[in-house]
N, C-alpha and C positions, 0 to 999 in steps of 0.2 A: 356669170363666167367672164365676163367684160371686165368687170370690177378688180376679179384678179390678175388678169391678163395687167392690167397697167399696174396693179402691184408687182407684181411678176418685173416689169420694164423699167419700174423706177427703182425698185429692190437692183437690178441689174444695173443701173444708168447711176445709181449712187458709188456703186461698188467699183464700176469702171474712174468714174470722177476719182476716188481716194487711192484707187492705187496710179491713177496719173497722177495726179498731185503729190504722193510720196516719192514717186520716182520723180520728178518735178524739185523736190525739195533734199531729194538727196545728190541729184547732181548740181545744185547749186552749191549745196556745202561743199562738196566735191573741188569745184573752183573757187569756191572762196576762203578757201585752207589756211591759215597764215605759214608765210613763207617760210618760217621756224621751224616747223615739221614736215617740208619738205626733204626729199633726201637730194642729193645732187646726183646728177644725171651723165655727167662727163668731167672732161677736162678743164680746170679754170688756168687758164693765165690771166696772170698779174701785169700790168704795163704800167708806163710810169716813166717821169722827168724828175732828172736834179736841176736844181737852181738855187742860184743867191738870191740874197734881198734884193737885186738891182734885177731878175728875172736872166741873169743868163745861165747859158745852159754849160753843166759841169761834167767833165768828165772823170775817170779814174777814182771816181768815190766807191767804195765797199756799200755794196747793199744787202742788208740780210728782210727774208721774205720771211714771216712765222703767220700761221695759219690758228688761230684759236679759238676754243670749243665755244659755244655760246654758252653751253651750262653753265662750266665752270673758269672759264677762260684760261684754261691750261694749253700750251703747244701743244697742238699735235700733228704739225709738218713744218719745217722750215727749207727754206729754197736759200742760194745765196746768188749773187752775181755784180757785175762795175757798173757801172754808168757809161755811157760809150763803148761799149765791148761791141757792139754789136756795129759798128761803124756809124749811128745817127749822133750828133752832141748827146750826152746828157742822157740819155737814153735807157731801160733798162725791159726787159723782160723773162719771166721765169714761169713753165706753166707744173703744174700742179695735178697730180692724177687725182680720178673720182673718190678714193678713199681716202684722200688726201684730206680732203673738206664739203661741205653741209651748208645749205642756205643756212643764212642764218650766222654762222661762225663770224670772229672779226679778221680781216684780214691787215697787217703790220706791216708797216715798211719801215725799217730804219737802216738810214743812211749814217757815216763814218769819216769826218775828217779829221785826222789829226784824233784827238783825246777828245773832239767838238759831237754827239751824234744828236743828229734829229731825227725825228718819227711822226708819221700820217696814217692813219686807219680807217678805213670802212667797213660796212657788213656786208660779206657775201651776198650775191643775188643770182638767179636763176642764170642770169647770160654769161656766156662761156669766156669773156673776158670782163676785167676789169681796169680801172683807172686807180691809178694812189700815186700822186705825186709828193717831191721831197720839195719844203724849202727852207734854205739855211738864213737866219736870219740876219749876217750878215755877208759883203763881200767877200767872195774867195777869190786870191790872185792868181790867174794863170798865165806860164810863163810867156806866151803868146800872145797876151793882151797888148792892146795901143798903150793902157798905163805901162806896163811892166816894158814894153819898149823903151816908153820913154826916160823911162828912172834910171833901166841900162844905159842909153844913149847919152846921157847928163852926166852918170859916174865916169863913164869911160871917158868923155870933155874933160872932165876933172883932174882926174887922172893925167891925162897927157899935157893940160895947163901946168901941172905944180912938177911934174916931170922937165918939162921944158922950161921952167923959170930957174928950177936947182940947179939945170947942168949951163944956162947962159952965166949964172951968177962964180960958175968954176973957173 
């Protein structure tokens, strides 16, 4: 009767073991899922800086936001907004509802100056915001810069030099 009894316990003590260990082994797959197949769970905003090659920050650029599939890499949301709009330099943000987009998907930023556009991409990630910044790779002037000061301040010298020499010479 002994004999069985610990058959009995080890019969039972194995049984217990593999069904911890399945359950053991399926929640690890459980967390260790590739992010790909995840779904998304809320809202992504997108954030983000324009800049030139020299790192300042631009305002008034057209930013268009597209959202695409990882499959197939087809749009399937696009957001739009400026730079600066929201009163920081350079600045942009656009958020994104959950069916909007998918870990996994690439998220697109292109920026618009002039006939000039540049673009920066990443892949979605599980956190409810993102980074994707623009950089233009070369300087853009704006009218408020110390240069563009200066080049006003020089023509307008000019100007009143060749102005006041014409009319001494009347």
């Amino acid at each position: 009767m002994r004999t069985m009894a610990r058959r009995g316990s080890g019969t039972r003590a194995r049984v217990a073991f593999a069904f911890t260990l399945t359950i053991a082994i399926a929640l690890v797959a459980m967390f260790v899922l590739s992010q790909s197949v995840q779904a998304a769970s809320g809202p992504k905003q997108v954030r983000g800086y324009v800049r030139d090659v020299d790192g300042l920050l631009i305002n008034d650029i057209p930013i268009t936001i597209n959202i695409r599939r990882a499959s197939d890499n087809t749009v399937r949301a696009t957001l739009t907004d400026t730079s600066g709009a929201l009163g920081e330099d350079g600045y942009f943000s656009q958020t994104f509802v959950y069916s909007d987009w998918d870990i996994g998907d690439t998220i697109e930023v292109i920026a618009t100056h002039g006939a000039n556009q540049e673009s920066n991409s990443t892949v979605a990630t599980v956190w409810p915001y993102q980074w994707c910044n623009v950089t233009f790779p070369y300087a853009i002037p704006e009218f408020g810069s110390i240069v563009g000061f200066l080049i006003a301040g020089g023509l307008i010298a000019a100007v009143a030099v060749v102005f006041l020499v014409v009319k001494k010479k009347k």
